[in-house]
N, C-alpha and C positions, 0 to 999 in steps of 0.2 A: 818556775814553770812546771805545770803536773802534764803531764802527758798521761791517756790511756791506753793502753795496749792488749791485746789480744796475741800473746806470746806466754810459755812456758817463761815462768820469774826465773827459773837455769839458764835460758837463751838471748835474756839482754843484755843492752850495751853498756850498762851502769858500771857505777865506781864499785857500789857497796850494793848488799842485800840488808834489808830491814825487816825484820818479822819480830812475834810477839811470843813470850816466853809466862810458864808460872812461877814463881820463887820457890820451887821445888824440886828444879834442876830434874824433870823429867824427861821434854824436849820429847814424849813418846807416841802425839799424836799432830792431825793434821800436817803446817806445812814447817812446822819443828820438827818432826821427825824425819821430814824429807830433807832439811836442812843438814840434822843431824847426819842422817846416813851419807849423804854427797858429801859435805863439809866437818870430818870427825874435829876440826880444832875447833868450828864453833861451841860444839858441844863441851870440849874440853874446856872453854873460858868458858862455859855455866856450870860446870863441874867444880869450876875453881872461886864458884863463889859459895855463898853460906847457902845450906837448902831451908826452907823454911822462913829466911831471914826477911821478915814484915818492910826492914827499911828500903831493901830491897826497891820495892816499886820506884816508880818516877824514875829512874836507874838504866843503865845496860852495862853487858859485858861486850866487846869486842874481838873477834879473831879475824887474822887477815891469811888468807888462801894465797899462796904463792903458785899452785898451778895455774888458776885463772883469775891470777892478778887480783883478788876481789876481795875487799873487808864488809865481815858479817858482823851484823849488830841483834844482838838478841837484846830486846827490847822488853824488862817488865812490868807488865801493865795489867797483868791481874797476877792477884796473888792464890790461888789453888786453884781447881780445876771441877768439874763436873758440870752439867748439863740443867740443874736443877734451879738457877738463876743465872744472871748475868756474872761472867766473872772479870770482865774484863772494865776495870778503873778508867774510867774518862779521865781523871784527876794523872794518874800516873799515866797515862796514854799521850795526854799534851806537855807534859812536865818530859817525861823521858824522850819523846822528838823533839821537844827544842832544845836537850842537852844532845841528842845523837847531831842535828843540826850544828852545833859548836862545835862539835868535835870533828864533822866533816871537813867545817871552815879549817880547824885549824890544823890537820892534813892533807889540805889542798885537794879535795875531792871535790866534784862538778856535780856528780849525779848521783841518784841510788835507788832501787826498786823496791817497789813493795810488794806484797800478793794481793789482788782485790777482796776487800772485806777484810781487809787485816782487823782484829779482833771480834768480831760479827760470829764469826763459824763457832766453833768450841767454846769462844768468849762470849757469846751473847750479846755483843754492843749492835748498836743501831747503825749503820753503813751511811747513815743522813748525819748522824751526829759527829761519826769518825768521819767522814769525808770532808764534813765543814772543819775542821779543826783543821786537816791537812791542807785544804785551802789556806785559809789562815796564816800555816804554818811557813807554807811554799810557794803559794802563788806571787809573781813578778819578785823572788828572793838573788837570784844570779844560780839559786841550784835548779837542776833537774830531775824531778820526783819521776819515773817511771812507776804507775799500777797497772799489775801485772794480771789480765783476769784470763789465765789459761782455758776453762770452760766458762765462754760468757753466758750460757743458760742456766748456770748456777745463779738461783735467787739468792739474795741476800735482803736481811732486816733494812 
């Protein structure tokens, strides 16, 4: 089941937080860095992986937040960063949710949020093309996707 929400991605009820990472262990802008700054262990498992590392993609690192109970999945699905084309992998985007999906299964996790336009903003992906995928991915699965659009007048692609 996806649900929409109109909630700060810090204020839901989920198992886990999902967001989108580059294989350079930067974690320096958008809702990585917000991540990173609340969440310093998520940042530390993308510390702890290779920077640069191409295999990287299709992939995640995980840390789990013992203050507020919550495992972060840094999800990567583009590999470098600027503004100058699309950088965010459809290919790694649906390949690393259905393995963050497995791994939820098999921690017994029910729910998990994303931020609305997860790779759209910095990433460049299309919001029509990632949304259908998430469909796909979640709709009638027994989990529940929270998308988290904290300013819904934020356009996206």
């Amino acid at each position: 089941m996806i649900i929409n929400f109109q909630i700060d991605i810090f204020k839901q009820p989920a198992d886990a937080i999902i967001h989108q990472c580059n294989c350079f262990n930067t974690m320096g802008g958008g809702i990585a860095k917000l991540i990173a700054d609340k969440y310093p262990v998520a940042k530390d498992a993308d510390l702890q992986t290779k920077a640069g590392d191409k295999s990287k993609l299709g992939k995640f690192s995980t840390a789990y937040d013992k203050t507020d109970n919550l495992y972060i999945y840094n999800l990567y699905s583009q590999y470098t960063f600027g503004t100058n084309q699309r950088q965010t992998s459809y290919d790694a985007f649906y390949i690393g949710m259905s393995e963050i999906k497995s791994h939820m299964k098999t921690m017994n996790l029910s729910s998990a949020a994303i931020p609305y336009g997860i790779g759209c903003g910095l990433g460049g992906a299309s919001w029509k093309i990632i949304n259908a995928m998430l469909q796909d991915l979640f709709d009638e699965t027994g989990f529940t996707l929270y998308i988290c659009e904290h300013n819904p007048k934020n356009n996206k692609k």
